[in-house]
C-alpha positions in Angstrom: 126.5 -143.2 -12.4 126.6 -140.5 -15.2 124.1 -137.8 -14.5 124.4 -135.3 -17.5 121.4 -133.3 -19.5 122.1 -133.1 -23.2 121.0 -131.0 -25.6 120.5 -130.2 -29.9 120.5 -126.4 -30.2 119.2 -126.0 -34.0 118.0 -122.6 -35.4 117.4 -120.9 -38.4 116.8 -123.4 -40.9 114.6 -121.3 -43.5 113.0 -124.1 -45.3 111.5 -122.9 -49.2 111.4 -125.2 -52.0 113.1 -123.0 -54.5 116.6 -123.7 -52.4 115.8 -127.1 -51.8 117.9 -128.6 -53.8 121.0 -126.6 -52.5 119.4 -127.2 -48.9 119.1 -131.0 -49.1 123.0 -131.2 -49.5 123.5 -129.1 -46.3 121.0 -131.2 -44.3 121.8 -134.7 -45.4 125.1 -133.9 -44.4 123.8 -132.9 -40.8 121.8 -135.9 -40.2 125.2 -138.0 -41.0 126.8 -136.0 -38.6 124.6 -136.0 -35.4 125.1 -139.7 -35.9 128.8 -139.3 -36.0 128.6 -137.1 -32.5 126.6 -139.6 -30.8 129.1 -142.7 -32.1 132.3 -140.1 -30.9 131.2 -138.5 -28.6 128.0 -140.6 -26.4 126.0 -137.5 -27.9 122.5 -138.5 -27.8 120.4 -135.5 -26.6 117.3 -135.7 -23.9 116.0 -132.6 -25.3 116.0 -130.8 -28.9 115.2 -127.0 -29.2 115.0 -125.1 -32.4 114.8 -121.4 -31.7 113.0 -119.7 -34.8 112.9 -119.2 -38.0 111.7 -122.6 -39.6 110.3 -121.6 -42.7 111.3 -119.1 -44.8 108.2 -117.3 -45.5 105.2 -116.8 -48.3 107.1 -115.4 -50.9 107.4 -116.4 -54.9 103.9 -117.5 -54.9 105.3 -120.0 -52.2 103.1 -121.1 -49.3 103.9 -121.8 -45.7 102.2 -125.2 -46.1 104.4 -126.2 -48.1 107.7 -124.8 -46.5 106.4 -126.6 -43.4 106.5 -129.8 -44.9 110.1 -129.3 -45.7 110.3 -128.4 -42.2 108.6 -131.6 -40.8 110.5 -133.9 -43.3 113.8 -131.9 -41.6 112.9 -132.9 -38.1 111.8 -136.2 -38.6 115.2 -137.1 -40.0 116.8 -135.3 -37.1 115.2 -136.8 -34.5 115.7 -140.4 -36.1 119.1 -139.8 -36.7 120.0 -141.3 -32.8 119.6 -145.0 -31.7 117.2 -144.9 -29.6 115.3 -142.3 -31.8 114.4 -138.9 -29.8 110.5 -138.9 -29.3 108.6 -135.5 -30.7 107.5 -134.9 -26.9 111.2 -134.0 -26.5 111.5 -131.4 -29.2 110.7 -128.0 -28.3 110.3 -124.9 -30.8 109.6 -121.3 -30.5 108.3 -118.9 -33.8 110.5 -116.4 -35.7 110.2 -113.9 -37.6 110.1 -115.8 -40.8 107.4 -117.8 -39.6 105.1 -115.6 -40.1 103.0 -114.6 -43.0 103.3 -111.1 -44.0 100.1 -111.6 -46.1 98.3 -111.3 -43.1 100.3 -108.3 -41.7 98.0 -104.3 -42.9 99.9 -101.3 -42.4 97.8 -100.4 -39.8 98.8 -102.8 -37.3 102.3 -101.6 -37.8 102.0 -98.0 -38.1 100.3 -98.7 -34.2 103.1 -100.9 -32.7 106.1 -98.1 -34.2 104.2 -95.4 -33.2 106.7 -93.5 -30.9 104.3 -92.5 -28.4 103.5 -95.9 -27.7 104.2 -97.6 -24.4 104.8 -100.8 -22.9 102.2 -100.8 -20.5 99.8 -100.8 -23.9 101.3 -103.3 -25.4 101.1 -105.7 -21.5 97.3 -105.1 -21.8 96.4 -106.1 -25.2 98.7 -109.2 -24.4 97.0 -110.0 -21.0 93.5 -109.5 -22.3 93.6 -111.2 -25.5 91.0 -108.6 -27.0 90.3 -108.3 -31.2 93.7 -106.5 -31.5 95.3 -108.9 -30.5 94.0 -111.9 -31.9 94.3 -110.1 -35.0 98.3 -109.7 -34.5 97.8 -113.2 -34.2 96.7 -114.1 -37.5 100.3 -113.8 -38.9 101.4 -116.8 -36.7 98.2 -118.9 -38.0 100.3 -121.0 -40.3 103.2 -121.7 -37.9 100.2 -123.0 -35.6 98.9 -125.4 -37.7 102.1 -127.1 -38.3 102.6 -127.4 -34.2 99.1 -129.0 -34.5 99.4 -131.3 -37.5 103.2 -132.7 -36.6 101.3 -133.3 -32.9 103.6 -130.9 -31.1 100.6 -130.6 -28.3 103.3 -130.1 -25.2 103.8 -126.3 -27.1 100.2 -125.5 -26.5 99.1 -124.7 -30.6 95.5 -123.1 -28.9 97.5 -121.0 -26.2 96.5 -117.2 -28.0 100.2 -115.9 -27.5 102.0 -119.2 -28.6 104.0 -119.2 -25.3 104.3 -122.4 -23.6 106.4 -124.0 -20.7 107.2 -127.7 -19.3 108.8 -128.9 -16.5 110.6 -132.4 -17.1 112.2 -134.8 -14.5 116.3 -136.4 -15.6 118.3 -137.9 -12.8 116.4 -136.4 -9.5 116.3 -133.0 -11.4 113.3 -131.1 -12.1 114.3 -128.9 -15.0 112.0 -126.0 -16.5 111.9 -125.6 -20.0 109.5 -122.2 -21.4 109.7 -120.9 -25.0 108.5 -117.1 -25.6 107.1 -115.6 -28.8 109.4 -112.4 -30.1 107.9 -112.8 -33.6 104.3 -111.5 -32.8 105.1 -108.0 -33.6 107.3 -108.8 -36.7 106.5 -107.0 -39.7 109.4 -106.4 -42.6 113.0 -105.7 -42.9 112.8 -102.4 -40.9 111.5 -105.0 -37.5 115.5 -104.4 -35.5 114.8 -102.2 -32.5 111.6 -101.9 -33.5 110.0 -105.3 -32.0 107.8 -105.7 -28.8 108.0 -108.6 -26.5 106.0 -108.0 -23.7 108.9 -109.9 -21.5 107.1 -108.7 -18.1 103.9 -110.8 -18.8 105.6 -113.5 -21.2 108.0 -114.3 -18.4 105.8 -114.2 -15.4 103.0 -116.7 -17.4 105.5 -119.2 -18.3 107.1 -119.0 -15.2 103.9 -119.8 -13.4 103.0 -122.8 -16.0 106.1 -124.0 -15.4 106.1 -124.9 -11.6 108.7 -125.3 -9.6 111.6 -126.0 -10.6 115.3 -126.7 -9.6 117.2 -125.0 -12.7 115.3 -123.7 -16.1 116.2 -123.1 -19.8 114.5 -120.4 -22.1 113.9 -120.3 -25.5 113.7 -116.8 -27.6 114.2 -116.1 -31.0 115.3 -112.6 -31.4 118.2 -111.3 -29.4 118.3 -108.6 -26.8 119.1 -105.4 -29.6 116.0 -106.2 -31.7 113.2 -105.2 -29.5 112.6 -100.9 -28.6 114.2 -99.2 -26.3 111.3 -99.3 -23.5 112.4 -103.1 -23.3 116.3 -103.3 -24.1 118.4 -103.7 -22.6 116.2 -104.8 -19.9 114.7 -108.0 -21.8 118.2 -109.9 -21.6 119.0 -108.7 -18.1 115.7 -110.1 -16.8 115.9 -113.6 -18.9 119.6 -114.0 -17.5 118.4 -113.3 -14.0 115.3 -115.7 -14.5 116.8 -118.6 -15.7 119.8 -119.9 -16.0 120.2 -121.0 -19.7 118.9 -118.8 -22.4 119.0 -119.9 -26.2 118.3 -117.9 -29.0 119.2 -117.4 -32.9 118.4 -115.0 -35.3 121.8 -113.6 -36.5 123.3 -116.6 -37.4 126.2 -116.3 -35.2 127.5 -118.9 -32.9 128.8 -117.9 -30.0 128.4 -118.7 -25.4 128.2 -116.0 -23.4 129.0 -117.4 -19.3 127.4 -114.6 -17.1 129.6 -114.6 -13.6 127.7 -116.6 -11.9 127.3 -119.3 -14.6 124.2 -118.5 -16.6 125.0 -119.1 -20.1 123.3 -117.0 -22.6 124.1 -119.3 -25.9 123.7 -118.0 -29.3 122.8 -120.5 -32.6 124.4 -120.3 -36.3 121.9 -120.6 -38.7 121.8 -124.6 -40.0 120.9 -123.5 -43.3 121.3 -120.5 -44.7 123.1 -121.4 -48.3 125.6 -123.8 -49.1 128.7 -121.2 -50.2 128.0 -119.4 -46.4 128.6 -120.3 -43.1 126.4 -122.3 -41.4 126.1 -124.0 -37.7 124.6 -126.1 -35.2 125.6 -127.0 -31.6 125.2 -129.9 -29.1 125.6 -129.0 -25.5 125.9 -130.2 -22.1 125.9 -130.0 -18.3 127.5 -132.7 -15.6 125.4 -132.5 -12.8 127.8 -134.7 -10.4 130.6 -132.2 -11.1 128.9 -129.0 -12.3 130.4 -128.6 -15.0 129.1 -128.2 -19.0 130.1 -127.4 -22.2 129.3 -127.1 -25.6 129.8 -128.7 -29.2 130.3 -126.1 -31.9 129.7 -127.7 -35.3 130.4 -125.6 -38.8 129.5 -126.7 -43.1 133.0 -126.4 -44.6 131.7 -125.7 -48.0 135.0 -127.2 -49.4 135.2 -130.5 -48.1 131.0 -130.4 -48.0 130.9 -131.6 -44.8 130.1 -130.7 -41.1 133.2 -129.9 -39.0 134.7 -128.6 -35.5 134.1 -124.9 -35.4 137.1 -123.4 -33.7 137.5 -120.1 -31.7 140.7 -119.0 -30.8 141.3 -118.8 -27.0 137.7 -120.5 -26.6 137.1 -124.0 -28.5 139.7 -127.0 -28.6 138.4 -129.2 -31.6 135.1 -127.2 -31.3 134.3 -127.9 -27.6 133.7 -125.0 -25.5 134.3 -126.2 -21.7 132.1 -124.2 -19.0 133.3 -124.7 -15.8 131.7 -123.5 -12.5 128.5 -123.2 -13.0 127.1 -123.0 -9.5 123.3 -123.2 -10.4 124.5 -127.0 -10.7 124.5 -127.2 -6.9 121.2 -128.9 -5.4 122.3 -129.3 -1.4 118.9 -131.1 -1.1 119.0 -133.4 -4.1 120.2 -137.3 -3.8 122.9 -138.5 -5.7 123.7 -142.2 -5.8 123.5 -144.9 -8.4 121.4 -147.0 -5.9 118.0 -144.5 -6.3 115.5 -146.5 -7.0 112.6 -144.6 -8.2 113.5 -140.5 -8.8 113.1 -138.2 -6.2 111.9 -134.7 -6.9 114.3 -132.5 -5.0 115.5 -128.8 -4.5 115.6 -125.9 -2.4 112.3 -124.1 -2.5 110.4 -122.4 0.4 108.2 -125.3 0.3 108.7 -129.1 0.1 108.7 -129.6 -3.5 107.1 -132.9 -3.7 104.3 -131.2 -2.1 104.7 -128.1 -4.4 104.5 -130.5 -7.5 101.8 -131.9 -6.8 99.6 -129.1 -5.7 100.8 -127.5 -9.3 99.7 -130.6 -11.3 96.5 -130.7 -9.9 95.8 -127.2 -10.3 97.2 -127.8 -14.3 94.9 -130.9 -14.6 91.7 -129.0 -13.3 92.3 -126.0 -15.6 93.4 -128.6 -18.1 90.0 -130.3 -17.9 88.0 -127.2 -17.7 90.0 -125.8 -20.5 89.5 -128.4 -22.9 86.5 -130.6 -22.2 84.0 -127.9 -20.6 82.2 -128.0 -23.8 78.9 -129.4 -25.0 78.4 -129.7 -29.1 75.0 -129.7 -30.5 75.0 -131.6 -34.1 71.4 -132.3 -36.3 69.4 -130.0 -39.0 68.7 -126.5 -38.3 70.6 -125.8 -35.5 72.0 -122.0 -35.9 76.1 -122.1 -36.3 76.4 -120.0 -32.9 74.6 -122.5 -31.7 76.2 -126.0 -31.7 78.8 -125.3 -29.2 78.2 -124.3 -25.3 80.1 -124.2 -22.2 78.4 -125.8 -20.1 79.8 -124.5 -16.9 78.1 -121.0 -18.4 75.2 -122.4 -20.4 74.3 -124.8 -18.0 71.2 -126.8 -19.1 69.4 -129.0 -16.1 69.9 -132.5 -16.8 67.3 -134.8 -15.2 68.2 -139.0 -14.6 65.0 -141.0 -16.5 64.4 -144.2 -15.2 65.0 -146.6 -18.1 66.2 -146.2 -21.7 63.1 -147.1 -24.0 65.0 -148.6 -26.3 66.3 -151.4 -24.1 64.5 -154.5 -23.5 63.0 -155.8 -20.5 64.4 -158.9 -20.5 67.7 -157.4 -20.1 67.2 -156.4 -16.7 67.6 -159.7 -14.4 71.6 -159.1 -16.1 71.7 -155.7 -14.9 70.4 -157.0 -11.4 72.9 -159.4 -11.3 75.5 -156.8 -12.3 74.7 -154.4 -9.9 75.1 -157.4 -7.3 78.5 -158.5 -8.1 79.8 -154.6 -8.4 78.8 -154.1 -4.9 80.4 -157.2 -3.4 83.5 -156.3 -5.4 83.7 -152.6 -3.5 84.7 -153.3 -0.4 83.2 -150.6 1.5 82.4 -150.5 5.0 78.7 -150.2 6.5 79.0 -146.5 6.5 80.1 -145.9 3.3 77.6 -147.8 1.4 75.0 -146.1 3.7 76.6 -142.7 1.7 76.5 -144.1 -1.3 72.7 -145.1 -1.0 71.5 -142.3 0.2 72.9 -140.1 -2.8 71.2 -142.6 -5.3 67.9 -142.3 -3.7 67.9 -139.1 -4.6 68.6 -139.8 -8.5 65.6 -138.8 -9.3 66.3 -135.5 -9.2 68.8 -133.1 -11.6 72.7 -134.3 -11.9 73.0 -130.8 -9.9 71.8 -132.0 -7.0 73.9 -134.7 -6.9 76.9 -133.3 -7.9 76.5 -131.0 -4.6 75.9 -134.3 -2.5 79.5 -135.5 -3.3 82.3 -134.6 -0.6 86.1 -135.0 -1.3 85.9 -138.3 1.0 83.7 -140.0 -2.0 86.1 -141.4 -4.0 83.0 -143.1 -6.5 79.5 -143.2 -6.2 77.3 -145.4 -7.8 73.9 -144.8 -9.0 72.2 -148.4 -8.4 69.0 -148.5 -10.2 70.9 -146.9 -13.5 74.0 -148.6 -12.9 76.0 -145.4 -13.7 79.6 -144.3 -12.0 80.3 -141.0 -11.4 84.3 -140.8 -10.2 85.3 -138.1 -8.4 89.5 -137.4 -8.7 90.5 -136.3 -5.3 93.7 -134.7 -3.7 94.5 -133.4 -0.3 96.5 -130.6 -2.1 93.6 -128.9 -3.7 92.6 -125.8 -1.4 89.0 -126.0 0.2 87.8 -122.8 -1.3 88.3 -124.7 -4.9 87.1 -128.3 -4.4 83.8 -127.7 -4.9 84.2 -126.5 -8.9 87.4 -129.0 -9.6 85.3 -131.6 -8.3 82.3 -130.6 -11.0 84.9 -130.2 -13.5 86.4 -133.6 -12.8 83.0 -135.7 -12.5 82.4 -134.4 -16.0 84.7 -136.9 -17.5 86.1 -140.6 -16.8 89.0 -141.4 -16.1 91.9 -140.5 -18.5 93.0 -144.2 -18.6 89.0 -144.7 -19.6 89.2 -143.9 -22.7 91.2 -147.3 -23.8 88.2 -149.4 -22.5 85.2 -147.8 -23.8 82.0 -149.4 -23.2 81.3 -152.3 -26.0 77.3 -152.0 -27.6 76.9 -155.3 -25.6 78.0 -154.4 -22.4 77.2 -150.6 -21.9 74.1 -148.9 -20.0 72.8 -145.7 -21.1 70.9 -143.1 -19.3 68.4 -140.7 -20.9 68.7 -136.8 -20.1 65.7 -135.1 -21.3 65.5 -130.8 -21.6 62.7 -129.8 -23.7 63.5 -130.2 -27.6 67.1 -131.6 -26.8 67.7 -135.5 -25.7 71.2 -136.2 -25.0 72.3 -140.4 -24.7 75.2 -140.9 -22.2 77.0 -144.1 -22.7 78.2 -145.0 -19.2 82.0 -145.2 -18.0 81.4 -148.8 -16.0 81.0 -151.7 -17.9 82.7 -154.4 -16.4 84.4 -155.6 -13.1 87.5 -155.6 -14.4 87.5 -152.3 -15.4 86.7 -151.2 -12.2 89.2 -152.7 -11.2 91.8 -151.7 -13.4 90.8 -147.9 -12.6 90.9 -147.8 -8.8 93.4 -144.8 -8.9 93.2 -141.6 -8.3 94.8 -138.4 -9.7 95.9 -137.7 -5.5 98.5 -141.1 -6.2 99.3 -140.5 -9.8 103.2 -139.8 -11.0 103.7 -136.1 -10.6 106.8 -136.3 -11.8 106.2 -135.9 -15.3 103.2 -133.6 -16.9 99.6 -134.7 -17.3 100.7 -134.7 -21.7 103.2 -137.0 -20.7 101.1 -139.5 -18.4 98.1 -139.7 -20.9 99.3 -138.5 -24.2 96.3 -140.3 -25.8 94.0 -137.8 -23.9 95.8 -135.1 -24.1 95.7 -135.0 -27.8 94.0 -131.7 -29.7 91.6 -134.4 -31.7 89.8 -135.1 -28.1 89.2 -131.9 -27.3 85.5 -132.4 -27.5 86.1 -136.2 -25.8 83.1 -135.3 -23.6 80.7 -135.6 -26.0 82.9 -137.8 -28.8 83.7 -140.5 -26.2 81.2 -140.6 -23.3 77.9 -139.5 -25.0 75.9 -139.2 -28.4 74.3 -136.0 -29.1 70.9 -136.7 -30.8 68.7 -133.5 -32.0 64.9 -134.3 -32.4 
């Protein structure tokens, strides 16, 4: 069986509406010829990366908005452009220094960052900490974060502050890395060449820890080595080409593969757009995992012919492929290679047992994941103050106490709810013992959700509240050091299952629970309605599929619109 990882390497596309027209011809001709490569040469790719430039900028009385619309118009046709079409969790992008608006940009901040006393170690602390200055670097990057947002590129982390992000995908038994680092932060005119920071040191160590373990990993940059200042070249490309073993950038519109002697590639991208009368280039490219070996697909726009076409080097490329042999990072002596694998295997020579490593990382991802996102309580009604309305509530904690009955539901509905509670307890089939557990934590319901949130151990899978009818689940896993169950267990029991929020509660078959704290009421919908969908969400996080990332399992939940899905999906906030 074929086991080879395929790639688009796009860059530089400059989108503006003004060169549209010339642009269209340039790009129309592109989308013809990806599908040419895939029907010549079996080209489809698993992953596309674009490193940089994107738009061309606010200039002209042009706005960003607008050139990213061009932008997203490009990639749709790009990705649909192969049969079966590539999905937009597989595309990857990283910013560049046309992405940013220069409106945005005060001579201040510049005059600070060229200062020539300045140092790195500066620069790593405002990066690390996140403080006013830097947010306010940030601000030229604003537009380029909204377009990862609206075109639902969530996997690049739009909310992350320093627009780094990192994945770690699973093709043939291979856990790859992929990690994308922001070079344009500190980009300011036509004067930015040796003149840029990076902050590679803290870039690199963050993604590297997002990413998890992996068996080989790719980076994506936009600005070559001899653009940043001489406290971090050359040292920026001597530490990417030590840290991973395939490093893509753009920038200067030259093509070109640089093998390092022990097989990391260091592969430069040709602008694929940059005017019809110039040169212009994209590049597919490959490694063969059975044999490891790679290469790579140099394409060129002959302006003459108006067409894409082979891009030869002399003494390098035979119809525009350049063939990389021995590339030892290929070699996995622990991984399984045959065609009779039934389900993939994650594999590789760590210190630790990977499949155990995995795991322990995606937990620890989902928790901060779910503290991240959903650790939030919104406050909506008339007069409420604007700093108000939103609260953590692992800080602002307010002391919610279980009432005994809604008021608003009817007395005659409770024989049903008897008769529920009946049939959900004959469907758990728990032994003696546990049921005694369970009992004795709903006794106590009285009293605030705190106090039963500290009653739950890691060996409750679910508890169930009889008299209110009300599941709290608790997502488990052996992995999870003692010193942090006790908080990633809180987090957790905060939310239903991610696979919950397909089968919300219907108005006929819900219970709701009233939490009363002074002038605020708060109406929980519960997560258990039926049994059937207790059913149908018996597992656990502990025996979920590590081998893809928690964006990938549960898209649906991942998604920026739920970030509030505590309150959206499992409660109403009602002021009074």
């Amino acid at each position: 069986m074929s086991r080879t990882i395929t790639w688009l390497h796009l860059s530089d596309f400059h989108a503006r509406k003004r060169d549209n027209w010339d642009a269209r011809q340039i790009t129309d001709a592109l989308v013809r010829d990806l599908k040419l490569m895939q029907k010549d040469h079996g080209l489809r790719p698993d992953f596309i990366f674009f490193t940089g430039d994107l738009a061309y900028g606010a200039v002209n009385g042009e706005s960003l908005t607008d050139q990213y619309q061009l932008v997203r118009n490009f990639l749709e046709a790009v990705r649909k452009a192969f049969d079966p079409e590539i999905p937009i969790r597989d595309m990857y992008l990283v910013p560049g220094n046309h992405d940013i608006d220069r409106g945005e940009i005060t001579p201040d901040q510049t005059s600070w960052l060229r200062h020539p006393d300045r140092q790195l170690p500066e620069i790593l602390e405002a990066m690390r900490d996140e403080k006013k200055q830097w947010r306010t670097w940030m601000e030229r990057l604003l537009s380029y974060r909204n377009f990862l947002h609206s075109y639902g590129l969530l996997h690049l982390t739009p909310e992350d502050s320093r627009l780094i992000w990192a994945d770690s995908r699973e093709i043939h038994g291979i856990r790859i890395g992929i990690a994308g680092l922001n070079s344009a932060w500190s980009c300011a005119d036509k004067e930015d060449k040796a003149k840029l920071w990076l902050g590679a040191e803290w870039q690199i160590a963050e993604v590297q820890k997002r990413m998890g373990p992996v068996d080989f990993s790719l980076i994506l940059i936009h600005h070559p080595g001899n653009w940043f200042t001489a406290h971090e070249d050359p040292s920026v490309m001597r530490r990417l080409k030590q840290e991973f073993q395939v490093v893509l950038h753009g920038h200067e519109h030259q093509e070109w593969v640089e093998p390092n002697y022990d097989g990391k590639l260091v592969i430069s991208a040709g602008a694929c757009y940059e005017c019809s009368w110039m040169q212009n280039g994209y590049s597919f490219g490959f490694v063969d995992l059975n044999n490891q070996h790679g290469g790579i697909y140099l394409r060129q726009w002959d302006s003459v012919g108006r067409g894409w076409v082979p891009r030869n080097i002399a003494g390098k490329t035979k119809d525009g492929y350049w063939h990389l042999k021995n590339l030892p990072w290929l070699q996995f002596p622990n991984s399984i290679n045959t065609e009779n694998l039934l389900e993939p295997t994650i594999t590789g020579n760590h210190t630790l047992p990977i499949q155990e490593s995995v795991e322990a990382h995606y937990t620890q991802q989902y928790c901060e994941f779910v503290i991240k996102e959903y650790d939030v309580l919104e406050l909506f009604g008339c007069d409420i103050p604007r700093e108000l309305k939103s609260h953590q509530l692992s800080v602002a904690y307010v002391s919610l106490n279980l009432a005994a009955e809604d008021e608003n539901r009817s007395s005659d509905n409770r024989p049903q709810l008897k008769r529920q509670q009946e049939s959900t307890f004959s469907q758990m089939e728990l032994e003696g013992k546990e049921l005694q557990k369970i009992s004795k934590v709903i006794d106590d319901s009285s009293g605030s959700l705190e106090i039963i949130l500290d009653k739950i151990s890691v060996e409750t899978g679910r508890l169930l509240i009889s008299r209110e009818s009300l599941f709290l689940r608790k997502i488990a896993s052996a992995s999870v050091p003692v010193n942090q169950q006790k908080s990633r267990d809180r987090s957790c029991l905060r939310l239903p299952q991610p696979s919950c929020f397909s089968r919300l509660p219907t108005q006929q078959g819900d219970r709701r629970h009233r939490y009363r704290n002074d002038s605020t009421r708060f109406r929980t919908a519960c997560i258990f309605t039926t049994q059937k969908t207790l059913r149908e969400n018996t597992s656990t996080i502990a025996s979920g599929d590590y081998s893809t990332p928690v964006s990938q399992r549960w898209p649906g939940w991942c998604r920026k619109k739920h970030t509030n899905a505590l309150v959206r999906h499992t409660s109403r906030t009602i002021y009074s």
